[in-house]
Steps between C-alpha positions, in 0.01 A plus 500: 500500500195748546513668819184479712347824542373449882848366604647806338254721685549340858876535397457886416304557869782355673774673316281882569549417884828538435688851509756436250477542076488159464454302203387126346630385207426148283834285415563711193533839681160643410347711802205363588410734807444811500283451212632838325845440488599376185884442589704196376776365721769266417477215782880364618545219375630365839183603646314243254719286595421543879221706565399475830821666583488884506744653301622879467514578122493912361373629809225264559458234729385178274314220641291182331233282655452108483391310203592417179376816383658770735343840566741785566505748744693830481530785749772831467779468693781255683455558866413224701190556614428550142554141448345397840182677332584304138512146682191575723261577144653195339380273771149688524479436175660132477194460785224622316590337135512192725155540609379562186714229287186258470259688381706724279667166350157351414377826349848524305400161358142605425686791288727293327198249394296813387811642278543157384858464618481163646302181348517106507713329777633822653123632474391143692796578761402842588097387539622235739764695667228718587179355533360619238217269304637412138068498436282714578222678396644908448465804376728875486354794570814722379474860663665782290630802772500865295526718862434252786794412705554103455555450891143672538363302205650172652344569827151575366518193330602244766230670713267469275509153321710262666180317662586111408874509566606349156487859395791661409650850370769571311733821427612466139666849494397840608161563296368095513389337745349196496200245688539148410161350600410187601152442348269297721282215335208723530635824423502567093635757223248772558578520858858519463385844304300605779809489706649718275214746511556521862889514514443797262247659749707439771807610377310891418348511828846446703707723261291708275675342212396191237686199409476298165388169567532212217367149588657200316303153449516245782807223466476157635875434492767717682668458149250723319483759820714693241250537231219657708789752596568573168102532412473707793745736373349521121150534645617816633714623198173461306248614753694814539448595099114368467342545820650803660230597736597181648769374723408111576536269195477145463693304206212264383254839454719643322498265144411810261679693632851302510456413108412863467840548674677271250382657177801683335535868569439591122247316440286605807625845393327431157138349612483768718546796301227349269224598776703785662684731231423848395159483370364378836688676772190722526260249517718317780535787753557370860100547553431241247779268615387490816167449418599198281675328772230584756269316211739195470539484886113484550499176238337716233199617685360780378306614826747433772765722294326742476391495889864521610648776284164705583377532155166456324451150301431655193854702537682183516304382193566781344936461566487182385291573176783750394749270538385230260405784280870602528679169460280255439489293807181468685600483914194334613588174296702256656740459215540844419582579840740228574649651131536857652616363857790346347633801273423711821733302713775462202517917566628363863727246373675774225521798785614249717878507628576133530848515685378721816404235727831305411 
């Protein structure tokens, strides 16, 4: 079962009041807390067994909390107030995971619906053992985390967004969080986007840092909630490659650019080199590139190009005269320029590394 981050954190301030090395471990050993220790230990098997009953093992003091799924705590030594310190952390802890059972249970089941590890009559029993609607209008707006802590990120969120109170986020693992929104009657696709816009903003005005945002398509059915998290997530592994200078991508804007995505590395590696090989390297310098896409940006408009990279109309003429004299293809013609777009953004697809966000 995935640990919640905030209970761990809440868990971690209680255990730093403490003046002891003490250590939390899951129910295979792992140490959870402190976060830098790596160690494995080999739990007792009497203390599986049993435990809520402290036990002296190697020099440590063991001790397990309630549940199904104990949490182990660990502290040096076999004195007794060793263990008097081992049982009080056990029940701080037994206290707080108590308090926050519900919610983290209902966003455990949100996870497992998202990761598609529950469906049909088990899927029907966790909806109702929750509350949650089986139909609703949704959408996921999946958060990927390079350098913002996830408690901060979670906090920024539930400030931010959770305004109707059928709004809820989820932790899927350290980098991904997500919002599961309820869409109101009124509220439609484009909107849903301009949240995104402004959980971006928000997010690199509180912590100097950006997120990636990907947008899935609104579901009707908690059934398909799945889908929109998986369209979430490919919206940003193919945002990321064709539209770096963003950071806020929505799946259904994205159409080129996902069969783009799907065309075999060699081949994309062959159109490409067809416009960008050798002979043209000169002609393509990072001056002219940019002035292309400034060109295809501005819908083809001679005039306003030239405006906003500062340069005179007949200059920008003048680019795009050599290169149809060059290769052939004349940029201020629709088809020619949707031709060149596409072997420009094959050169993406071929550079691009297509295991790094997995």
């Amino acid at each position: 079962m995935y640990l919640d981050h905030r209970v761990i954190a809440k868990i971690a301030r209680i255990l730093s009041k403490i003046n002891m090395n003490v250590m939390l471990l899951d129910n295979s050993g792992h140490v959870i807390l402190p976060e830098d220790n790596n160690r494995e230990f080999t739990l007792p098997e009497s203390l599986r067994n049993n435990p809520t009953q402290s036990l002296v093992y190697g020099g440590f003091t063991l001790i397990g909390t309630e549940g199904t799924q104990p949490l182990f705590l660990c502290l040096p030594g076999d004195s007794p107030d060793v263990s008097s310190c081992a049982v009080l952390c056990a029940e701080l802890i037994n206290m707080l995971t108590k308090v926050d059972l519900p919610h983290a249970d209902k966003e455990q089941s949100y996870r497992s619906i998202l990761r598609e590890e529950v469906e049909g009559a088990e899927l029907e029993s966790i909806a109702l053992e929750h509350n949650i609607p089986l139909e609703r209008n949704r959408c996921v707006i999946l958060l990927h985390l390079s350098n913002v802590d996830t408690e901060a990120a979670l906090t920024i969120l539930e400030n931010v967004v959770l305004e109707n109170g059928s709004d809820i986020v989820v932790e899927i693992d350290r980098h991904t969080v997500v919002l599961i929104r309820a869409m109101e009657e009124q509220e439609d696709y484009d909107e849903m986007e301009q949240l995104g816009l402004a959980i971006e903003s928000t997010f690199v005005n509180e912590t100097s840092y950006p997120v990636y945002i990907g947008i899935g398509e609104p579901k009707k059915t908690l059934t398909q909630l799945a889908d929109s998290f998986r369209e979430a997530r490919r919206a940003i592994d193919v945002g990321r490659v064709y539209r770096a200078e963003s950071h806020v991508f929505a799946y259904r804007k994205l159409i080129l650019e996902r069969f783009l995505a799907d065309v075999p590395l060699e081949m994309s590696q062959r159109y490409n080199a067809m416009m960008f090989n050798r002979k043209t390297v000169r002609l393509f310098n990072e001056e002219m590139l940019h002035t292309i896409e400034k060109f295809f940006e501005n819908s083809l408009n001679l005039s306003e190009t030239a405006r906003q990279i500062y340069i005179h109309r007949n200059t920008l003429v003048y680019r795009l005269d050599k290169v149809q004299r060059i290769i052939g293809l004349d940029l201020r013609a629709f088809d020619d320029a949707v031709t060149f777009k596409m072997m420009m953004l094959l050169g993406k697809n071929a550079n691009n590394d297509r295991n790094k966000w997995r």
